[in-house]
C-alpha positions in Angstrom: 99.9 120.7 161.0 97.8 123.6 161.1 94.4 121.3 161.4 96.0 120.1 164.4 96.2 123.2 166.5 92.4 124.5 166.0 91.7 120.8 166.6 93.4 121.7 169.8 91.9 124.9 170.3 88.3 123.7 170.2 89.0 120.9 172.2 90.8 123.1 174.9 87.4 125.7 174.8 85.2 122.7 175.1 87.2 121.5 178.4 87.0 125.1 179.9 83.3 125.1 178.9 82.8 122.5 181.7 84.6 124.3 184.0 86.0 121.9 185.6 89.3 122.5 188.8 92.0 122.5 186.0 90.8 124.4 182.8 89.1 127.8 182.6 88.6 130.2 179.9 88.9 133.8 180.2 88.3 136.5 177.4 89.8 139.9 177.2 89.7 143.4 175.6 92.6 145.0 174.6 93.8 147.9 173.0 95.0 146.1 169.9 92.9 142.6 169.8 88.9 143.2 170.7 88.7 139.7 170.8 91.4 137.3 173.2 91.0 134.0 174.6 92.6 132.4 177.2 92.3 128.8 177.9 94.0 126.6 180.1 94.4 123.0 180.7 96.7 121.0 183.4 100.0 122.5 182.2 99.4 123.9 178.9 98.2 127.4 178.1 96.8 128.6 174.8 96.5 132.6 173.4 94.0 132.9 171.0 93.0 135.7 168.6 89.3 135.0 167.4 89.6 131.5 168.4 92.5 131.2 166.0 95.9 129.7 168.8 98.3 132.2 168.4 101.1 131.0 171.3 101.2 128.3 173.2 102.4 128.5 177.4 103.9 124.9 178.1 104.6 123.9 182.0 108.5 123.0 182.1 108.8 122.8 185.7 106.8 124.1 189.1 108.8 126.2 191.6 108.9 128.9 193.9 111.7 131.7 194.4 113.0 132.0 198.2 113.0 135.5 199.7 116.6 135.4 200.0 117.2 135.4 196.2 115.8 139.3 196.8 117.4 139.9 200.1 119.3 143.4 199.8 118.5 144.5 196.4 115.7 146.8 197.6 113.8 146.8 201.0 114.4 144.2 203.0 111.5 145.0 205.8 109.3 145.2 202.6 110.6 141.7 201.3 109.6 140.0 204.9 106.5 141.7 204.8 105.2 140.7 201.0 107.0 137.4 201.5 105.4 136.6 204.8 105.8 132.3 203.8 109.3 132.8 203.0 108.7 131.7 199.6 107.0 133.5 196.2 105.2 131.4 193.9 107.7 130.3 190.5 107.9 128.1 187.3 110.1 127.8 184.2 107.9 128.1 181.2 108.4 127.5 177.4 106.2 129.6 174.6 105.6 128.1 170.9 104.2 130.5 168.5 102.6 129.2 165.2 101.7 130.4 161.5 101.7 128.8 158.1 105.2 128.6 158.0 106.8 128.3 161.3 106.4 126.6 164.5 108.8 128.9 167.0 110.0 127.9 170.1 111.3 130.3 172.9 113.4 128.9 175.4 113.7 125.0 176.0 113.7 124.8 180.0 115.5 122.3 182.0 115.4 118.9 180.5 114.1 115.9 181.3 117.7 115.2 183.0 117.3 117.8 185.6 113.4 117.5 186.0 112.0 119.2 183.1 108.7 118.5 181.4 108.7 120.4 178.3 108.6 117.7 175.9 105.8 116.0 177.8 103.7 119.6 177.8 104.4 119.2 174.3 102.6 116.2 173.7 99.9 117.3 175.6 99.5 120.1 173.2 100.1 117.9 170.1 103.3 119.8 168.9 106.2 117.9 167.6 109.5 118.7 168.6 110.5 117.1 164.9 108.0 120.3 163.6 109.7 123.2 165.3 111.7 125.2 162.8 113.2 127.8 164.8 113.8 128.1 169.0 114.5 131.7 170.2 116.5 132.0 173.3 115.9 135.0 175.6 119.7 133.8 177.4 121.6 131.0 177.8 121.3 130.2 181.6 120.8 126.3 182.4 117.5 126.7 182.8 116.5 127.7 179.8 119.1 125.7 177.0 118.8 122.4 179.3 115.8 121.5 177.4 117.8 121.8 173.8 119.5 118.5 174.4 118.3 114.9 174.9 121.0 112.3 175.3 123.2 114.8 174.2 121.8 115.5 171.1 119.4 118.4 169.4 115.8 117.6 170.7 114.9 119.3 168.0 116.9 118.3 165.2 115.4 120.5 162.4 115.8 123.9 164.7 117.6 126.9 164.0 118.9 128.5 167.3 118.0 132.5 167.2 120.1 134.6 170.2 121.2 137.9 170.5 124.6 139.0 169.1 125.4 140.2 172.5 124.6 137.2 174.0 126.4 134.9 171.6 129.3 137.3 172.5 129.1 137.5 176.4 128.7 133.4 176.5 132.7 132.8 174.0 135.4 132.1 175.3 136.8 135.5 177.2 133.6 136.8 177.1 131.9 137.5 180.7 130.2 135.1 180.8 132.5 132.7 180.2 133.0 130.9 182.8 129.8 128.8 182.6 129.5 128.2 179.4 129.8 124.1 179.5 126.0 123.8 178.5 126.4 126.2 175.6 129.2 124.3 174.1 127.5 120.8 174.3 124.2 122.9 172.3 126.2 124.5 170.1 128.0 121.0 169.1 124.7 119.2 169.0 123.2 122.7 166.3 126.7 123.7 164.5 125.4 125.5 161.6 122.0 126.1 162.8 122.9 129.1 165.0 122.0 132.7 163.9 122.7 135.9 165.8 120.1 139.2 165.2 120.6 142.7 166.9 118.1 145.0 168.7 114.7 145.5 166.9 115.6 142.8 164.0 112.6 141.7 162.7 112.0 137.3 162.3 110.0 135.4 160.4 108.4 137.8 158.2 108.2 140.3 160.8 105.9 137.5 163.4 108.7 138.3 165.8 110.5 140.8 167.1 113.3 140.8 169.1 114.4 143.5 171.5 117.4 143.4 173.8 116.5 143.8 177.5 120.0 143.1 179.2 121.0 143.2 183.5 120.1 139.6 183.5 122.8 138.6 181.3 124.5 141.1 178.5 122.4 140.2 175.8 119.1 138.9 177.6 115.8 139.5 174.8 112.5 139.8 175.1 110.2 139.0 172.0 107.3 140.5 171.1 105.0 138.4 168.8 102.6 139.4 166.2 102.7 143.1 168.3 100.3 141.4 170.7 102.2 139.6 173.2 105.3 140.2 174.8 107.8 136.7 175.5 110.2 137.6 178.5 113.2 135.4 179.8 114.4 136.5 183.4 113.0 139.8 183.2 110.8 138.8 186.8 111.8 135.7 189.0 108.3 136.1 191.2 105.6 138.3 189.7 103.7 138.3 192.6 106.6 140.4 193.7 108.0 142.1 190.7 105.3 143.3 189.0 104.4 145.6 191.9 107.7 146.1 193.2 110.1 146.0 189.9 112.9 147.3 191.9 113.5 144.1 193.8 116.7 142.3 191.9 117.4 138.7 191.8 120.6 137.7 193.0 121.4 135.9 189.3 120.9 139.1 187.7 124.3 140.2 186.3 123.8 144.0 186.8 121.6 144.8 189.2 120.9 148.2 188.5 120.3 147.7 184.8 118.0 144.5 185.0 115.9 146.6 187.5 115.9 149.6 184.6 115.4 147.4 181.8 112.5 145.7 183.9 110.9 149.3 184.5 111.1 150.0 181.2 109.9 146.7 179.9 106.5 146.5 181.8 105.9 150.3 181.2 105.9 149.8 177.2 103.8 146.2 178.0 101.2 148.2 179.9 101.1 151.4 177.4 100.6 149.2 174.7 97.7 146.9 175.9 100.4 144.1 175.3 100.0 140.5 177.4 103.1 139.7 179.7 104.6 135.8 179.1 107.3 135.4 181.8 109.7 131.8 181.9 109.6 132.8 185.5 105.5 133.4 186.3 102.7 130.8 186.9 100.4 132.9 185.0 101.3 132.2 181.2 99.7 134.9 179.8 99.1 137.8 182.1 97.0 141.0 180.9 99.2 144.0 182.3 95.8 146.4 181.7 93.7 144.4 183.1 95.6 144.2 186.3 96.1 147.9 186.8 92.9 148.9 186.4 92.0 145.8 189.5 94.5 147.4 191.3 
């Protein structure tokens, strides 16, 4: 397996190296890692660490967010006037992170029964969904868990399903998040007894991962950070083009407002002190440099 994903790698930089309308490769200094390569192709992305692919950025579905979904949660006048098209440029995005031992998915998308293309980015990046040992859920919205099925059953059926306590909690019966939790049950039917629950800061996979709760969006929402070098959000931003500028804007879906928008604060501030690179499900831009972009600005 692991032949495959340097095969992958050097095949991606050769692509770039042409620089033809869909690939490019950009390198970047950070704090951390001297030495960071992006490369993208059609809809997969690639993270590498001295040309060695660290996480993959896989295409589940092109979108945008409409201005309405921010309408009251900040300043409205403001909205209209960064908005001007009515619209903010969106996506759902999965991640896979790779070493020796583990192929690690976060999130799953939509799946392919409500439009989603995860598996097919998949196979564009030669990963098997057979190979993936371990899928990491930030929440357990729609779009994000849709992905974990195929014909009702586990799309990848030699997964473990990580989630936060809090999550797992909020997403039970009489928990508050109860009430659409129809998806949940059909995953956790197709994985029963492949389902483990962490708490904040618990360390996976020989420390690779770490997971850090980052609830508003839901109770238990998580953000990953992976190998201390990149930081995997769920529905911490909806429309970076918005949100990382303006984090006080709040999506409707948001279950406390007032504590996504703090958690959000709080999230990119640590991101951008530690040199870190952003992955949002929600932003276009797979892997985006937070220190690069401030000093631009």
């Amino acid at each position: 397996m692991k032949h495959t994903f340097f095969l992958l790698a050097a095949t991606l930089l050769l692509v770039a190296s042409c620089r033809n309308g869909n690939s490019q490769t950009q390198t970047t200094d950070t704090p951390h890692d001297p030495v960071i390569t992006i490369t993208t192709k059609d809809g997969v992305s690639l993270l590498l660490k001295d040309n060695n692919p660290m996480i993959f950025g896989l295409v589940d579905k092109e979108n945008e967010m409409p201005k309405d979904l921010f309408l009251g949660s900040y300043n409205d006048s403001l909205l209209t006037a960064l908005m001007p098209t009515g619209a903010s440029r969106s996506a759902i995005n999965a991640f896979v992170a790779v070493d020796s031992l583990n192929t690690i998915l976060f999130d799953a998308g939509l799946g392919a029964d409500n439009g989603g293309r995860l598996l097919q980015s998949m196979k564009e990046a030669n990963l098997d969904p057979a190979k993936v040992t371990a899928v990491c859920l930030t929440h357990l919205h729609f779009d994000h868990i849709g992905g974990l099925l195929q014909n009702g059953r586990a799309a990848f059926p030699n997964a473990t399903l990580y989630l936060s306590q809090e999550e797992y909690d909020a997403w039970g019966d009489g928990g508050s998040m109860a009430k659409n939790n129809g998806m949940w049950k059909q995953v956790m039917a197709a994985y029963k007894g492949h389902i483990k629950t962490f708490r904040d800061g618990e360390k996976l996979f020989d420390g690779m991962v770490v997971a850090h709760l980052a609830p508003g969006h839901t109770p238990g929402h998580t953000v990953y950070t992976v190998n201390g070098t990149c930081l995997i959000a769920g529905d911490l931003l909806h429309a970076q083009d918005l949100q990382l500028d303006h984090p006080q804007f709040c999506a409707r879906y948001d279950a406390d407002p007032a504590q996504a928008t703090a958690t959000r604060t709080r999230i990119l501030k640590s991101v951008l002190d530690n040199g870190q690179y952003f992955a949002g499900a929600h932003c276009y831009d797979h892997f985006i440099n937070l220190s690069k972009r401030s000093k631009e600005d």
